[in-house]
C-alpha positions as CSV (number, residue, x, y, z in Angstrom):
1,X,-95.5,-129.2,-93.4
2,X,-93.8,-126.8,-95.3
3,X,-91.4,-123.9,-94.5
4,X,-92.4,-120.3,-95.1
5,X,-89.9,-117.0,-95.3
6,X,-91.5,-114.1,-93.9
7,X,-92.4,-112.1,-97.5
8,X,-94.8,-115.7,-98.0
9,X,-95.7,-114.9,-94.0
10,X,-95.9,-111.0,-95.0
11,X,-98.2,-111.9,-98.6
12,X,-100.5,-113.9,-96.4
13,X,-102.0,-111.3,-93.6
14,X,-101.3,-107.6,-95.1
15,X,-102.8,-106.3,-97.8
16,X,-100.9,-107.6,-101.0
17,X,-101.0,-108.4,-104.9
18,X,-99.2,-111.7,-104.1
19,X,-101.9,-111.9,-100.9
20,X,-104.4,-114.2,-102.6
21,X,-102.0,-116.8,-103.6
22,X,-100.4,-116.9,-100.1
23,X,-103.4,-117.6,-99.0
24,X,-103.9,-120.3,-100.8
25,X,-100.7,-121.9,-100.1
26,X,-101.6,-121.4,-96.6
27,X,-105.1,-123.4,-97.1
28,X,-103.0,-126.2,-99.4
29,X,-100.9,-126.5,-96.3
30,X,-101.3,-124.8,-93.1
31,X,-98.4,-126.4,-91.2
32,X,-96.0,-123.5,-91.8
33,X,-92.6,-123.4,-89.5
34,X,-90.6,-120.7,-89.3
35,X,-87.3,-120.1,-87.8
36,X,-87.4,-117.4,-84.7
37,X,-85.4,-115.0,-87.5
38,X,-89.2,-114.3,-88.6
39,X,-90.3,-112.0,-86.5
40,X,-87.6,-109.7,-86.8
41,X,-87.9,-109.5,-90.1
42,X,-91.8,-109.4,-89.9
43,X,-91.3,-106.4,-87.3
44,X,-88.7,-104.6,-90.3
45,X,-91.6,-105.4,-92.9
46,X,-94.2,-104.1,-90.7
47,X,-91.7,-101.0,-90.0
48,X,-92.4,-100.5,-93.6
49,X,-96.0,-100.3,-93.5
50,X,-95.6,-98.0,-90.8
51,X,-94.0,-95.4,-92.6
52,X,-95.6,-94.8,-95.6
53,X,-98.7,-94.9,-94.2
54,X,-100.4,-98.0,-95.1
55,X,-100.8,-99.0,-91.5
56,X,-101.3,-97.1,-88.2
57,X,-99.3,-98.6,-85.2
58,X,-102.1,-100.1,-83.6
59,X,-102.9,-102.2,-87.1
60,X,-99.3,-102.9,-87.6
61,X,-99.7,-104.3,-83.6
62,X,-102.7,-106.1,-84.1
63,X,-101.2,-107.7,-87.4
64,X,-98.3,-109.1,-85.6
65,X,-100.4,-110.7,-82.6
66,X,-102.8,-112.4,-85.1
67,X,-99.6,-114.3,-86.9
68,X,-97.4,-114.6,-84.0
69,X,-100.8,-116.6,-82.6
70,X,-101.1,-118.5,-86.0
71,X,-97.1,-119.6,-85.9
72,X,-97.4,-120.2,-82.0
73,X,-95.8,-123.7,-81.8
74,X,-94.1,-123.8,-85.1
75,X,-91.1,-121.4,-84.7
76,X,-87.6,-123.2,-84.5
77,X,-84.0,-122.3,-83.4
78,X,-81.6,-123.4,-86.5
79,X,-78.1,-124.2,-85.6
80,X,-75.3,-122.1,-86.4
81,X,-73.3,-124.4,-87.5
82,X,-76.1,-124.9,-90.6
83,X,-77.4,-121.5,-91.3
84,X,-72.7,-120.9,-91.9
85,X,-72.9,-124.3,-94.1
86,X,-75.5,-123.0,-96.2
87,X,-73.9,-119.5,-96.6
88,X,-70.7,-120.8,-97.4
89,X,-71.7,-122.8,-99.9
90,X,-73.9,-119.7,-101.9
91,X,-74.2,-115.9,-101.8
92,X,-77.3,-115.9,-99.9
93,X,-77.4,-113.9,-96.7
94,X,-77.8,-115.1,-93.4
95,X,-80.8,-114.2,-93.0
96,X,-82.1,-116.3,-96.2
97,X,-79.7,-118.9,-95.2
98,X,-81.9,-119.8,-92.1
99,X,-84.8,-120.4,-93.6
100,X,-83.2,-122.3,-96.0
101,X,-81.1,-124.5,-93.0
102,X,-84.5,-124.9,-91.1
103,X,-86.2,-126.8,-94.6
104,X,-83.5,-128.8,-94.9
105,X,-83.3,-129.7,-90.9
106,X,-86.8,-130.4,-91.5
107,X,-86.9,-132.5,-94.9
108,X,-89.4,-129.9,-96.1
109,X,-90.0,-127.6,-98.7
110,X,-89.1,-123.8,-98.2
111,X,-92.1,-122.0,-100.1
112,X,-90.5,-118.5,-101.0
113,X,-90.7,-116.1,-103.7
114,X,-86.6,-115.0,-103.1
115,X,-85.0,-115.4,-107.1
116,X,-82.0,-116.2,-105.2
117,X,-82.9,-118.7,-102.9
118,X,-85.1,-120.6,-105.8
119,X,-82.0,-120.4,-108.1
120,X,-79.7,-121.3,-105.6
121,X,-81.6,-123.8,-103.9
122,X,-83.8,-125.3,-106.7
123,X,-83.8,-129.0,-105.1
124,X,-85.7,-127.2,-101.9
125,X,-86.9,-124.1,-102.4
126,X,-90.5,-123.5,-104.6
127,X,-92.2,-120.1,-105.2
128,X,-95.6,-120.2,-104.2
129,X,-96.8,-120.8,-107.7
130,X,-94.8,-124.0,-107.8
131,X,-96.1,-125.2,-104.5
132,X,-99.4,-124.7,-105.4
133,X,-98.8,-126.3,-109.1
């Protein structure tokens, strides 16, 4: 069991130079959780997508379905109280914060490729490189 942010969750199901190596973090260990925070952010990446061009709406739809299916059962609401902990204790955001606060919660590693999470969170956090290592 491991927990992903959504660039790892991202990497794995659109079309990506990092996609092959998300992949194969996701075969070393399929047991990803995820805080709810993910599909937000998923919907912002997608968003992305959208507008330049690299996926019509109905791909962007259909991309979402097939990983909200694949993280149905795995998604978590983290406590306030320790997504604030972890902020005030580092410069992360929110946002990073909760994915962070959810691996901890969890005993588990956060697999991530954010430089600041990594450096602030060395003891926890592991690129995808270092997971697979």
């Amino acid at each position: 069991m491991i927990v992903v942010d959504s660039n790892v969750i991202a990497y794995c199901w659109l079309n990506s130079p990092m996609a092959a190596l998300a992949q194969r973090v996701r075969v070393k260990d399929p047991d990803w959780q995820v805080p709810v925070l993910w599909r937000s952010e998923m919907r912002s990446i997608l968003a992305g997508y959208l507008r330049d061009g690299s996926l019509s709406a109905t791909q962007a739809r259909r991309v979402m379905r097939q990983i909200e299916e694949a993280l149905a059962g795995c998604e978590h609401l983290v406590s306030s109280d320790a997504v604030l902990k972890v902020v005030d204790a580092t410069r992360l955001s929110a946002y990073d914060a909760e994915f962070v606060a959810l691996a901890k919660e969890l005993s588990v590693p956060l697999v991530t490729e954010d430089k600041g999470v990594l450096k602030a969170f060395p003891e926890a956090a592991l690129s995808m490189e270092g997971f697979l290592a």
